[in-house]
TIDRENBA-282208 format. One record per atom (N, C-alpha, C, CB): x, y, z. Coordinates in steps of 0.05 Angstrom, whole numbers, padded with zeros to 5 digits, always signed. Atoms other than C-alpha are relative to their C-alpha. Glycine has a CB too. Layout:
! TIDRENBA-282208
XYZ;...
***
This chain:
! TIDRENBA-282208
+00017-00024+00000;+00000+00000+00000;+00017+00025+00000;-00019+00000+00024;-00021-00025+00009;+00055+00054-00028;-00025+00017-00005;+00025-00005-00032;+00012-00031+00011;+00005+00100-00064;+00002+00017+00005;-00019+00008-00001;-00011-00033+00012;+00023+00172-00074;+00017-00002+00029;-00032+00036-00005;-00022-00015-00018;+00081+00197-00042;-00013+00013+00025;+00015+00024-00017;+00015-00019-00023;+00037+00244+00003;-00027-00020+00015;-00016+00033-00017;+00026+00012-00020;-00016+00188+00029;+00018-00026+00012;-00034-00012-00021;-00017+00022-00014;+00011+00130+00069;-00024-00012+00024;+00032+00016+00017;+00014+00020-00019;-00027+00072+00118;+00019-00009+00020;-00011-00025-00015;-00013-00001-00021;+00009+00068+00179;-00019-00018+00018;+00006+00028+00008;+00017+00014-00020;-00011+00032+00240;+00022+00010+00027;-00004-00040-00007;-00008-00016-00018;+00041+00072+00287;-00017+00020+00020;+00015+00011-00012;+00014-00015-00009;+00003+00115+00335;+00008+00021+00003;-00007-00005+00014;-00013-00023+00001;+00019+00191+00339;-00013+00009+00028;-00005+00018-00027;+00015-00016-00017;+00002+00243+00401;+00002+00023-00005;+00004-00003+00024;+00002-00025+00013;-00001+00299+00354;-00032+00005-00007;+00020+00000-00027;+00029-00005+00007;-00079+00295+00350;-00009+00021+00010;-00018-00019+00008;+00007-00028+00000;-00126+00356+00343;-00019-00004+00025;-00013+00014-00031;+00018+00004-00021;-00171+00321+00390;+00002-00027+00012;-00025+00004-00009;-00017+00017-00012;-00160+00280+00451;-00015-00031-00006;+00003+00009+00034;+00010+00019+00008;-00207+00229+00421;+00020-00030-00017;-00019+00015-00015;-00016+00011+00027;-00160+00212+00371;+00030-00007+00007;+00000+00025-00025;-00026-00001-00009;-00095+00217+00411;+00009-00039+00005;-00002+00023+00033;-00011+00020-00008;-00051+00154+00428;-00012-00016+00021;+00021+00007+00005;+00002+00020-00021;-00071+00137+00495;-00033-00009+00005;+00013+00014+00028;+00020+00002+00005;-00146+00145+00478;-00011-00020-00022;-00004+00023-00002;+00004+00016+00025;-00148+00104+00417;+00009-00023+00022;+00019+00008-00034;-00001+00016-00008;-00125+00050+00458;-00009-00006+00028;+00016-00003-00006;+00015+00007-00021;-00170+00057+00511;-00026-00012-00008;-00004+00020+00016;+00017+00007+00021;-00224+00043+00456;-00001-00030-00001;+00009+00013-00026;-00001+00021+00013;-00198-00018+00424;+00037-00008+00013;-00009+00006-00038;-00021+00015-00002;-00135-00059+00441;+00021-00002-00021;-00009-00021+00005;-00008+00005+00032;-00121-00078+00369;-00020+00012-00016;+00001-00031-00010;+00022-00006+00029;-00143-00069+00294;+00008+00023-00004;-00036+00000+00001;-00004-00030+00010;-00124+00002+00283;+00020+00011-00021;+00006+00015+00023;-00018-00007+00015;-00104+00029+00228;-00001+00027-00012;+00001-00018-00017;-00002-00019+00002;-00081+00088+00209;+00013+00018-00033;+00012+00000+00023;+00006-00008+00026;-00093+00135+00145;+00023+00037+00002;-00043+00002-00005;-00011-00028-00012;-00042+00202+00144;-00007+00020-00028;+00040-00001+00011;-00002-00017+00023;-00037+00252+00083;+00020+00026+00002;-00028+00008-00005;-00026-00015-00015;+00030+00287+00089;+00010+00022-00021;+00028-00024+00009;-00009-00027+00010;+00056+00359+00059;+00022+00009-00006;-00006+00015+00014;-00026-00010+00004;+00117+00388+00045;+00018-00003+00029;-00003+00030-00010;-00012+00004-00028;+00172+00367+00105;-00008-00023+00017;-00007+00024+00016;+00006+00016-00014;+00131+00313+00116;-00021+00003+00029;+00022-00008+00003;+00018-00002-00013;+00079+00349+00153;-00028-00010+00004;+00001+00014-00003;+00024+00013+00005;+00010+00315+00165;-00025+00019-00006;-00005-00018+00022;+00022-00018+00003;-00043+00351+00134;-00025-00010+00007;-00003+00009-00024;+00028+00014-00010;-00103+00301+00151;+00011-00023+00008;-00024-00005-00023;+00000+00025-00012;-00108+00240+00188;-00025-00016+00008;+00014+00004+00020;+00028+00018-00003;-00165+00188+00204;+00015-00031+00018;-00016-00008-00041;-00003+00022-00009;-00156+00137+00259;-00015-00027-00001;+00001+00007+00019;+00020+00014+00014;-00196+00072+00236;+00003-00025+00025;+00006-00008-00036;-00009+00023-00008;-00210+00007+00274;-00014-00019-00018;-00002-00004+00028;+00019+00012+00019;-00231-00050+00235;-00005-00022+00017;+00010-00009-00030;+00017+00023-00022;-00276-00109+00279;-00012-00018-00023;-00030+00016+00024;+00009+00019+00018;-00292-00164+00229;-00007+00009-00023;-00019-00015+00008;+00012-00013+00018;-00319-00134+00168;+00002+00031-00006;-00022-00007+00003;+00004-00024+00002;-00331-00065+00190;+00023+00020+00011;-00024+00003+00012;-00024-00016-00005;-00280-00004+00195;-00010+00023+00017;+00015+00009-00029;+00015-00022-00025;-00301+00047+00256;+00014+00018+00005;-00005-00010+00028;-00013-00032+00001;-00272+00122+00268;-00031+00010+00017;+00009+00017-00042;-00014+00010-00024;-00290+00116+00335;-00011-00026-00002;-00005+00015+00027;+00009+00019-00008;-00295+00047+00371;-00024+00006+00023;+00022-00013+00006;+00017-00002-00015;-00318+00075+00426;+00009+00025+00018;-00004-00024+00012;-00011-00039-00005;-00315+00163+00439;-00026+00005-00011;+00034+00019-00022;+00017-00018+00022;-00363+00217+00417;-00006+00004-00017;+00001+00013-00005;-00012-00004+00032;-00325+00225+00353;+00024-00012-00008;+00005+00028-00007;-00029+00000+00018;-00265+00204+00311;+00007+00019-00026;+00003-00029-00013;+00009-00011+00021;-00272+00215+00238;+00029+00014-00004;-00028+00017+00003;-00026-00010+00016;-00218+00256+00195;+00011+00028+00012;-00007+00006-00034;-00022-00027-00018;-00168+00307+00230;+00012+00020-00020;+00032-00014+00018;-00016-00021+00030;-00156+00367+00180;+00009+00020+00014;-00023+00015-00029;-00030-00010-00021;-00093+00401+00209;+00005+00032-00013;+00037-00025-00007;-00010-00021+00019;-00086+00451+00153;-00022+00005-00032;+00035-00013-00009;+00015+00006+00022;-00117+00477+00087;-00003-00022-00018;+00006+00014-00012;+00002+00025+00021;-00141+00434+00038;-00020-00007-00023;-00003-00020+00012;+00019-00006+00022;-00167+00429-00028;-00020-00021+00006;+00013+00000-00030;+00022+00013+00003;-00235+00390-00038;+00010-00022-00021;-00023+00019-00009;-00016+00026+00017;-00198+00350-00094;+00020-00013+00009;+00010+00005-00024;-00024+00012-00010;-00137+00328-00052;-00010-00012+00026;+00025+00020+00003;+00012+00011-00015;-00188+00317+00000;-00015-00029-00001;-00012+00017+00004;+00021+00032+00019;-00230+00259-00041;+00017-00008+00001;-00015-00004-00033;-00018+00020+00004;-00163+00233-00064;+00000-00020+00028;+00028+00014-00007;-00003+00011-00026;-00147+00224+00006;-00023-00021+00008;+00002+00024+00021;+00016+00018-00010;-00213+00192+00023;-00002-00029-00018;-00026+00015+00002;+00005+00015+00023;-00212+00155-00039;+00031-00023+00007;-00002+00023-00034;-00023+00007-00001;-00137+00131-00017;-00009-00016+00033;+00025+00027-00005;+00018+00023-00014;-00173+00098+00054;-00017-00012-00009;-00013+00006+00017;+00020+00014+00012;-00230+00074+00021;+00011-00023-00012;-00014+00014-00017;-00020+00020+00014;-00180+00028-00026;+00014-00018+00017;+00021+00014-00016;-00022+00023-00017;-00133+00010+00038;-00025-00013+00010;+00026+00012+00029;+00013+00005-00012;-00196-00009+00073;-00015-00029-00016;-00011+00024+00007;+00009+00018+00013;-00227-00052+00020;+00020-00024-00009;-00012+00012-00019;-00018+00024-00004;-00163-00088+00011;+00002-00018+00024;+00024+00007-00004;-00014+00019-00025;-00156-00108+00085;-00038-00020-00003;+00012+00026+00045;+00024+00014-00012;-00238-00138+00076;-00024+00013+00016;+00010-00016+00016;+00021-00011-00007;-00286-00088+00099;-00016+00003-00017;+00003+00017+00010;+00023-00003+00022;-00351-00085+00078;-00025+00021+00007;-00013-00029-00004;+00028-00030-00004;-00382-00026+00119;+00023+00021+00009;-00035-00004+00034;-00016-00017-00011;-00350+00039+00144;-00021+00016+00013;+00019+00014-00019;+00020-00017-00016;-00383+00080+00198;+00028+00028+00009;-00017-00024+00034;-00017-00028-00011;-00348+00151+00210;-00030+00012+00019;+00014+00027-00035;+00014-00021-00015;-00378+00189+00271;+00016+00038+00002;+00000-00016+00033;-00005-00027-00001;-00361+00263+00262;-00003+00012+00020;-00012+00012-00013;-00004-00013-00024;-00342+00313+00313;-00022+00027-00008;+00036+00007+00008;+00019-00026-00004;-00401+00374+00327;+00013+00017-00021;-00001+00016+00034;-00015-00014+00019;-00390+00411+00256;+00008+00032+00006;-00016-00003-00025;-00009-00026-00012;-00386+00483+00297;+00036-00006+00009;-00024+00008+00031;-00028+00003-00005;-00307+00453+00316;+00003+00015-00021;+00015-00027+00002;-00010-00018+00018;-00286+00475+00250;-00024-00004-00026;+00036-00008-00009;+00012+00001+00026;-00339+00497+00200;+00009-00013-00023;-00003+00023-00006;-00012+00000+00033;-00301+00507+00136;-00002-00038-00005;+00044+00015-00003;-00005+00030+00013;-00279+00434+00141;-00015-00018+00008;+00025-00013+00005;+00018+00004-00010;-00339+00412+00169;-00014-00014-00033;-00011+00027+00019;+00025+00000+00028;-00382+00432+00101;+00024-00011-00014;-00018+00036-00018;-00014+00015+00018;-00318+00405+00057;-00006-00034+00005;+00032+00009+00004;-00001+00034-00003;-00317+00334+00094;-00029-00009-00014;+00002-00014+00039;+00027+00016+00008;-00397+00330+00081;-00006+00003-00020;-00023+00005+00012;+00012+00009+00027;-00394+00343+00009;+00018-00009-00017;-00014+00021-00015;-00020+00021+00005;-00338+00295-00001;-00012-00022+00001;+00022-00001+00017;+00007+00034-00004;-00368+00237+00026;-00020+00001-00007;+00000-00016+00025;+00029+00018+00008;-00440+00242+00013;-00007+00011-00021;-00027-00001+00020;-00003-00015+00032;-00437+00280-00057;+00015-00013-00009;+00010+00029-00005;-00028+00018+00026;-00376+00254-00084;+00001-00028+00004;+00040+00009+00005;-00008+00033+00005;-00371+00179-00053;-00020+00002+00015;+00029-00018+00007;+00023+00014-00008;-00443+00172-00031;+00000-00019+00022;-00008-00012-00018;+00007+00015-00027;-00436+00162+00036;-00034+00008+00007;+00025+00012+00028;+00035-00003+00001;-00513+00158+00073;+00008+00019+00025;-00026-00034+00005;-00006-00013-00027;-00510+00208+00132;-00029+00006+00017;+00018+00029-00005;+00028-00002-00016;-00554+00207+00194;+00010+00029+00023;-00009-00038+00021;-00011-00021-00014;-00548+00273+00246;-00012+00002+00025;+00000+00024-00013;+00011-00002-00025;-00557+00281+00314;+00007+00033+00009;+00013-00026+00021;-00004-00025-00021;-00570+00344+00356;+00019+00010+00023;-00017-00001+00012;-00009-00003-00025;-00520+00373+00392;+00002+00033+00017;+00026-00015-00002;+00005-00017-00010;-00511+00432+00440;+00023+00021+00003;-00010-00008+00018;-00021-00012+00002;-00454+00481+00439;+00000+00029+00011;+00006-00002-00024;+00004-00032-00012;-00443+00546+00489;+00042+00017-00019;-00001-00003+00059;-00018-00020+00008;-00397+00608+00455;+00012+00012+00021;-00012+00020-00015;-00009-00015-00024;-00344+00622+00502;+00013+00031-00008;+00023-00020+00016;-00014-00038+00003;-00330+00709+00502;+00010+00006+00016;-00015+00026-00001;-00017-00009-00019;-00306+00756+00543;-00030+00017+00022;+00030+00022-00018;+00023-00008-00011;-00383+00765+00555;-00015-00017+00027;-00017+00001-00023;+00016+00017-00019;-00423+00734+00620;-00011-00025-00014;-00024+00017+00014;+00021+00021+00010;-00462+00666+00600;-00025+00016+00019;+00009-00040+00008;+00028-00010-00007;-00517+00694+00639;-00006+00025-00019;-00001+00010+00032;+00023-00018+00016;-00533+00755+00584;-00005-00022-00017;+00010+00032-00017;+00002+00014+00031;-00540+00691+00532;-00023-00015+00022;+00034-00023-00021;+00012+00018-00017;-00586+00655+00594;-00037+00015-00012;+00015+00005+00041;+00020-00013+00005;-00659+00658+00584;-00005+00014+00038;-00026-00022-00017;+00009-00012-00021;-00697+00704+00642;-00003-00025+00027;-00028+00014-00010;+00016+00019-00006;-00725+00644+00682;+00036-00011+00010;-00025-00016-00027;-00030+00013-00007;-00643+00617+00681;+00008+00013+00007;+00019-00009-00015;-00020-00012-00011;-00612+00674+00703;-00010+00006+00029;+00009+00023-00017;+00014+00002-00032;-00666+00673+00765;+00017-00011+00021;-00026-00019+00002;-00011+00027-00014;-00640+00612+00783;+00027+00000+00002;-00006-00025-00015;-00028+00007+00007;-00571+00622+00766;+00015+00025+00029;+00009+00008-00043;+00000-00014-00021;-00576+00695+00811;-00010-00022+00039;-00022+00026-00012;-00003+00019-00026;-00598+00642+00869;+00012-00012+00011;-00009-00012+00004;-00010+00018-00004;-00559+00593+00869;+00037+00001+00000;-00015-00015-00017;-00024-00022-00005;-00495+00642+00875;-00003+00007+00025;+00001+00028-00017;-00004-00006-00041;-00518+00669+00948;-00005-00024+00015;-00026+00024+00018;+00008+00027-00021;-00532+00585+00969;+00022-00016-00001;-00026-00019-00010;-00015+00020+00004;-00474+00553+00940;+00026+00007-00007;-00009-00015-00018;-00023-00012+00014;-00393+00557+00936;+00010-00019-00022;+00024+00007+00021;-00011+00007+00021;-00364+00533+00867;+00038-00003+00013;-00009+00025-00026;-00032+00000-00006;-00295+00499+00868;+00005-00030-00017;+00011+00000+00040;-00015+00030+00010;-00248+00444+00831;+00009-00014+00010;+00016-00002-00013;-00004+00022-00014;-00238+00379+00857;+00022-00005+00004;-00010-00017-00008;-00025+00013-00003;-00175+00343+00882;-00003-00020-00013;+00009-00005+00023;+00007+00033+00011;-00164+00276+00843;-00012-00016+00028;+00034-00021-00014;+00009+00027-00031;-00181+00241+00928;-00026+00015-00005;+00018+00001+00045;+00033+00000-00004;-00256+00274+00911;-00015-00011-00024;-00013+00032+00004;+00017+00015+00022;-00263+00234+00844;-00015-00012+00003;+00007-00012-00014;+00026+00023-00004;-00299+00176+00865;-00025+00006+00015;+00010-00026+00016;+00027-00008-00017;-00348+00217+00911;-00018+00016-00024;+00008+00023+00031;+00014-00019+00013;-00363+00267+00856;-00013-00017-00021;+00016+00022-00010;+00010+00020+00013;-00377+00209+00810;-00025-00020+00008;+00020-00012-00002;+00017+00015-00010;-00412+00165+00855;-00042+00020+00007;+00023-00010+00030;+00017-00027-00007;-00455+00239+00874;-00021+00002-00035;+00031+00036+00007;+00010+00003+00032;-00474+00242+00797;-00014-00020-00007;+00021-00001-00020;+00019+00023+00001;-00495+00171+00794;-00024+00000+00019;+00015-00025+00004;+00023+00009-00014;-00543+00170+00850;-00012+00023-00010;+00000-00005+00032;+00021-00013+00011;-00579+00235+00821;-00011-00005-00043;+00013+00033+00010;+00011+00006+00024;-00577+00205+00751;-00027-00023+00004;+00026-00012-00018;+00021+00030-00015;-00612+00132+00784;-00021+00016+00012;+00016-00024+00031;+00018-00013-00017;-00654+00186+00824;-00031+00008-00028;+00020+00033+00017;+00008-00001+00024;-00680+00202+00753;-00015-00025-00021;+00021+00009-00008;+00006+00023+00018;-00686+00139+00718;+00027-00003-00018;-00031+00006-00019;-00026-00007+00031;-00620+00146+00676;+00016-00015+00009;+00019+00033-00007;-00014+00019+00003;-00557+00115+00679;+00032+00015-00006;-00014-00018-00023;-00031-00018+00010;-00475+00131+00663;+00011-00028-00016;+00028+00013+00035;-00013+00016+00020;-00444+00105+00601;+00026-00018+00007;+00007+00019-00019;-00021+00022-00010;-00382+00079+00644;-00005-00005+00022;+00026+00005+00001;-00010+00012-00021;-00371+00051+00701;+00014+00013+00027;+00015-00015-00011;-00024-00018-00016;-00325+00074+00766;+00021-00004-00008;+00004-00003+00028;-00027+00013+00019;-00276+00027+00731;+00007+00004-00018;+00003-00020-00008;-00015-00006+00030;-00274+00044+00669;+00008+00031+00006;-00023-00004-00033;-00001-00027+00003;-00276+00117+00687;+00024+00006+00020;-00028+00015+00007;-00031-00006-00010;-00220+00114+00740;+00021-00011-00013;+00005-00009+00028;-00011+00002+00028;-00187+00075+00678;+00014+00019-00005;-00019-00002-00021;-00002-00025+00026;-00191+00124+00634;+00007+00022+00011;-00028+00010-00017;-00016-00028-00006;-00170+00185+00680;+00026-00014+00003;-00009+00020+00030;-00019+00007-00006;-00113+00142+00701;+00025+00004-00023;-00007-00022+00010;-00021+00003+00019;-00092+00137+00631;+00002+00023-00020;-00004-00024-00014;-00002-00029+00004;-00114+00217+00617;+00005+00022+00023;-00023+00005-00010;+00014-00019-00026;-00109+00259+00679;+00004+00022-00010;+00012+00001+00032;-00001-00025+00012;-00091+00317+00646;-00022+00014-00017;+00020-00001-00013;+00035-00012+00025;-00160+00317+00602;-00021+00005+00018;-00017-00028-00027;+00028+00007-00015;-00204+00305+00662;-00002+00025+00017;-00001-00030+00020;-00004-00016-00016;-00224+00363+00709;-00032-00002+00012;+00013+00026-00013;+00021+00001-00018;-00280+00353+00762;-00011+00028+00023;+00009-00025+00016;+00009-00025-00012;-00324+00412+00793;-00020-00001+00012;-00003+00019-00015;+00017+00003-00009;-00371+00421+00844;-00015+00023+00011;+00005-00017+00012;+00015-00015-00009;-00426+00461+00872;-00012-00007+00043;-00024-00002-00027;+00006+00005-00021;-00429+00460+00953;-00016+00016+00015;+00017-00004+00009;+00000-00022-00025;-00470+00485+01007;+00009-00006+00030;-00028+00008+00005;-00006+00010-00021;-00477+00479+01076;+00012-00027+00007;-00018+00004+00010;-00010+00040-00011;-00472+00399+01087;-00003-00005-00023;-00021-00025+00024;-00003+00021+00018;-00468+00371+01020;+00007+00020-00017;-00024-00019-00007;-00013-00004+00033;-00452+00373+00944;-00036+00005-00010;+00024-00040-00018;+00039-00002+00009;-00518+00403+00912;+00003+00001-00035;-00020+00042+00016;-00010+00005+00029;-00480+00400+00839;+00023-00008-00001;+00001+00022-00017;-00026+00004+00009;-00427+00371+00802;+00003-00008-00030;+00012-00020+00017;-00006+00000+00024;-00392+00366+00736;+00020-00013-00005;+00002+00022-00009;-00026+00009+00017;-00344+00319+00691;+00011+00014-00013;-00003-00017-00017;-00001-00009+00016;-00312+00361+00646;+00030-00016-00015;-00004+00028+00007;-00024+00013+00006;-00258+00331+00593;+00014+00023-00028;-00010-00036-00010;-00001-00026+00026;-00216+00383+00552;+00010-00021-00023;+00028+00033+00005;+00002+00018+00023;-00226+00357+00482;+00032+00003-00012;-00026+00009-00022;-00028-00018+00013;-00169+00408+00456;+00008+00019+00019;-00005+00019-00031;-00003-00012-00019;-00141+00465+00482;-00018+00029-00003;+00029+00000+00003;+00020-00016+00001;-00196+00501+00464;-00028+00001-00009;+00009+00013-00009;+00026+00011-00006;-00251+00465+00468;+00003-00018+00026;-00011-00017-00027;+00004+00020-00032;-00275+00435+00540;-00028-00018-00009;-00010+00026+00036;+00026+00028-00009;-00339+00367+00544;-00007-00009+00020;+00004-00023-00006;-00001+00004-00026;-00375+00367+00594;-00015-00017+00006;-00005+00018+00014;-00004+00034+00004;-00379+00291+00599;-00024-00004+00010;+00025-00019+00016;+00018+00001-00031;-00429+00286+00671;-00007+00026+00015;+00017-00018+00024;+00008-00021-00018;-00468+00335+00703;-00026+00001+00005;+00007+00024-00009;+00023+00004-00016;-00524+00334+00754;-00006+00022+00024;+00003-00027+00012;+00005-00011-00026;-00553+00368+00812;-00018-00022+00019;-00016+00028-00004;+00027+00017-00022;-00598+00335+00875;-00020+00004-00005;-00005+00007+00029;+00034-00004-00002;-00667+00328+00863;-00012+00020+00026;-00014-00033+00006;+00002-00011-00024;-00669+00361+00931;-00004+00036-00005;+00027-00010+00017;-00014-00026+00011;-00653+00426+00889;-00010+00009-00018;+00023+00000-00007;-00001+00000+00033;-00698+00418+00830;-00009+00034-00013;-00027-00028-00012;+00012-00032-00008;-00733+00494+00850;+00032+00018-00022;+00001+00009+00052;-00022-00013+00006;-00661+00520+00842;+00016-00008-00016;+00011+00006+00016;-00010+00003+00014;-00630+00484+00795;+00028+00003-00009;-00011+00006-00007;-00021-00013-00008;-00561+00499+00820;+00028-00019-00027;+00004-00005+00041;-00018+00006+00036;-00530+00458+00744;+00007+00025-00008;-00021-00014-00032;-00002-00014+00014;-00546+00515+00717;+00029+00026+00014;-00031+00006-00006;-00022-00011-00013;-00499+00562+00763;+00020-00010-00010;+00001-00003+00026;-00025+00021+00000;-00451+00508+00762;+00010+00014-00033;-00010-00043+00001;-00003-00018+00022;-00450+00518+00683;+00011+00017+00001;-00016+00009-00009;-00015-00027+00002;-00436+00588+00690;+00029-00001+00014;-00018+00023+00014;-00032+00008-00010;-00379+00573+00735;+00023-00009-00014;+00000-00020+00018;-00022+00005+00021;-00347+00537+00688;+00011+00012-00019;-00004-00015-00011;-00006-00030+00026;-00360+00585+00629;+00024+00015+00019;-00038+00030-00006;-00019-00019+00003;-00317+00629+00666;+00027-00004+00012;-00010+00022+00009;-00027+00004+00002;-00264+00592+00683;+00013-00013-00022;+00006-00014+00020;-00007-00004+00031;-00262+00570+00613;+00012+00020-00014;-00019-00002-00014;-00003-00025+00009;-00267+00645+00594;+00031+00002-00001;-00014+00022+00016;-00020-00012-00007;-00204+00650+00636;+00028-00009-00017;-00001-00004+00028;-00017+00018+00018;-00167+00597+00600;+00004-00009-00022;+00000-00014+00004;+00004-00013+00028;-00186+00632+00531;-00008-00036-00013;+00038+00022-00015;+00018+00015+00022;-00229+00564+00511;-00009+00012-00020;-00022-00010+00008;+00022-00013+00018;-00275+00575+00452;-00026-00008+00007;+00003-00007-00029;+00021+00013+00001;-00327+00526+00462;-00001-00023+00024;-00002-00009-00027;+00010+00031-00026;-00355+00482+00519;-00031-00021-00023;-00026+00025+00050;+00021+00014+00005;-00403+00427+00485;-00002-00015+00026;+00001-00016-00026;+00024+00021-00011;-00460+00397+00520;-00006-00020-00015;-00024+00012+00004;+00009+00030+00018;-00458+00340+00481;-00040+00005-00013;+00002-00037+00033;+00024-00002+00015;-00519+00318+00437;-00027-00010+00020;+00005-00019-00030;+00008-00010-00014;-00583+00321+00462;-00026-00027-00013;+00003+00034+00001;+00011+00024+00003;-00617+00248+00445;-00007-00021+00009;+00006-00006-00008;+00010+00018-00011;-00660+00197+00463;-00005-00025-00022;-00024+00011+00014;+00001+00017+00023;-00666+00124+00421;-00007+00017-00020;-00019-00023+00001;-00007-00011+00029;-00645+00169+00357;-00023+00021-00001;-00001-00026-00027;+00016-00018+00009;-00691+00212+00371;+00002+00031+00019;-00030-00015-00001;-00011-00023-00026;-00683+00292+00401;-00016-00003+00021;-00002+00033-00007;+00016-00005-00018;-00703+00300+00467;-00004+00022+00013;+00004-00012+00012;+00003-00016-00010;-00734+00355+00480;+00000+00025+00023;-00007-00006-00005;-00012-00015-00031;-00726+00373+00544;+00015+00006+00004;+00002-00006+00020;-00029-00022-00010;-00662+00376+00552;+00007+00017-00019;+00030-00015+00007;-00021-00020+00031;-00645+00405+00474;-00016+00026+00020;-00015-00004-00052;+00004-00029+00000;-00690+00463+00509;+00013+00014+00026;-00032+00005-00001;-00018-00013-00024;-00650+00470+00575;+00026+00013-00015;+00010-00026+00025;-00020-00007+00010;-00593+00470+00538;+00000+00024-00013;+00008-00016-00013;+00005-00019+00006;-00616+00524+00501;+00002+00016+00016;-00017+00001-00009;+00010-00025-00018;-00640+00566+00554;+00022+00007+00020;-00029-00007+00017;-00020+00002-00011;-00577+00557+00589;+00019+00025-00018;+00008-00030+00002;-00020-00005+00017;-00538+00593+00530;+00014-00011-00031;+00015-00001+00015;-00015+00015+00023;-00526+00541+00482;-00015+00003-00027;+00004-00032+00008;+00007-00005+00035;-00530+00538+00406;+00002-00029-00007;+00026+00022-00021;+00003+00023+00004;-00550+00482+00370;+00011-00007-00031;-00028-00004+00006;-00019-00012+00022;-00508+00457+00321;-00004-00039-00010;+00041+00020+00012;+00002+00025+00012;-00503+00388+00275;+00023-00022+00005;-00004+00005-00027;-00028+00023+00004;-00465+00321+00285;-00001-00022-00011;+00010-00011+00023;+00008+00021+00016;-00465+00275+00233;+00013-00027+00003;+00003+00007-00024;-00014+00024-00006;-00448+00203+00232;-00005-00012-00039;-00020-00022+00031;+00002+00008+00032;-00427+00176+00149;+00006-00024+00006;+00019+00015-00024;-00008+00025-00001;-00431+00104+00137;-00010-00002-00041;-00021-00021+00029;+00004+00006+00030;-00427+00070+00070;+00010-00037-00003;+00024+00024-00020;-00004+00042+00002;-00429-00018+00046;+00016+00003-00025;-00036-00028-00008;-00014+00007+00032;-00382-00035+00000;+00001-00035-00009;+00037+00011+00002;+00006+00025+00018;-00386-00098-00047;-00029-00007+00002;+00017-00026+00009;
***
């Protein structure tokens, strides 16, 4: 698998990724094996795109198991050197025996431009099928999140400032702030996508991405927050709950703001609230908290395509 000088199939792992999804120690928190790796390299040998892939019997996945994977565009890039490129995985991929490809895309507000290029690459030019889910996205400025809050949020958000002090966790308050999050998710009916295990895992083998925040009053924790910085200028804010005890005041929403502005401080761009879905379908309720909170609603596609 030589083809063009500038494309190459690797299976080395890099920790030059744009997002920590995609990074070394994340990709193999995913999958073990199978990964193979697509680069597209520039003058000096710079990488201009990349696409981490795993392949599981048949099918080739970008992620196994994350938010997003999908194609890393580092630098400009034409729309015709872009196809090649896809057109130059597509070929390694069908040689190794795949017969489906599922790309999950990262929230196209990360980077527009290459956002609208990737989606009329694949489902214009190589007829991929694309399905999109809702997701939620706050604009970090140099402005308050409460002028972006609706009326009704910033009530709550003015309350729950004279009841509660905001502060960041030590790694010895992970497992409480976690365990704190699960019993108001179960309080709900809901659930957490990992585990304590997989999730003290996975900080163990990120700590630098993870950052835990809470909302206290008198005797307890009345909020708290996962947050995982994606980049260094984008933050995900993985888990986040309050006590049912609290539902009047709503002291998330505070929390939220708290973060916004220690984001602000640490010139983020963007905090996503992840997407905002129930079995494939939006769920209202929260897409409209999220809203009313500040956030903007923005598209995340997932391209799959069968080959033979």
């Amino acid at each position: 698998m030589a083809g063009s000088s500038r494309q190459r199939m690797i299976v080395n792992f890099s920790d030059d990724a744009l997002y920590v999804y995609n990074s070394s120690r994340h990709l193999q928190l995913q999958a073990k094996k199978g990964w193979v790796i697509f680069e597209l390299t520039g003058p000096r040998h710079l990488v201009i795109a990349r696409i981490c892939v795993n392949i599981k019997q048949s099918t080739a996945l970008s992620p196994v198991r994350a938010p997003f994977g999908s194609f890393e565009i580092y630098s400009r890039l034409s729309s015709s050197s872009l196809l090649k490129f896809i057109q130059f995985v597509e070929t390694g991929l069908v040689q190794k025996g795949i017969k489906q490809m599922i790309i999950k895309n990262w929230p196209a507000v990360y980077q527009p431009v290459q956002a609208r290029q990737l989606y009329k690459v694949l489902v214009t030019k190589l007829q991929f099928k694309v399905s999109e889910e809702v997701s939620s996205v706050i604009p970090v400025s140099n402005k308050p999140l409460r002028v972006r809050m609706k009326i009704s949020e910033r009530q709550k958000a003015r309350k729950a400032e004279k009841m509660f002090l905001f502060s960041l966790c030590r790694p010895s308050e992970y497992k409480t702030i976690y365990d704190f999050i699960l019993t108001c998710r179960q309080e709900r009916g809901q659930s957490l996508s990992l585990s304590w295990k997989e999730m003290e895992n996975t900080i163990s083998k990120l700590p630098d991405r993870f950052m835990f925040f809470k909302l206290t009053g008198a005797e307890a924790i009345a909020a708290a927050a996962i947050v995982i910085r994606v980049s260094d200028k984008i933050w995900y804010t993985f888990y986040y709950a309050h006590a049912a005890t609290y539902n009047k005041v709503s002291p998330v929403v505070h929390l939220l703001e708290c973060i916004y502005n220690k984001a602000a401080n640490e010139k983020v761009k963007l905090i996503d609230l992840g997407t905002s879905m129930l079995h494939d379908k939006i769920n209202m309720p929260l897409l409209h908290f999220k809203k009313s909170v500040g956030a903007v609603t923005v598209p995340k596609f997932t391209f799959s395509k069968v080959y033979g």
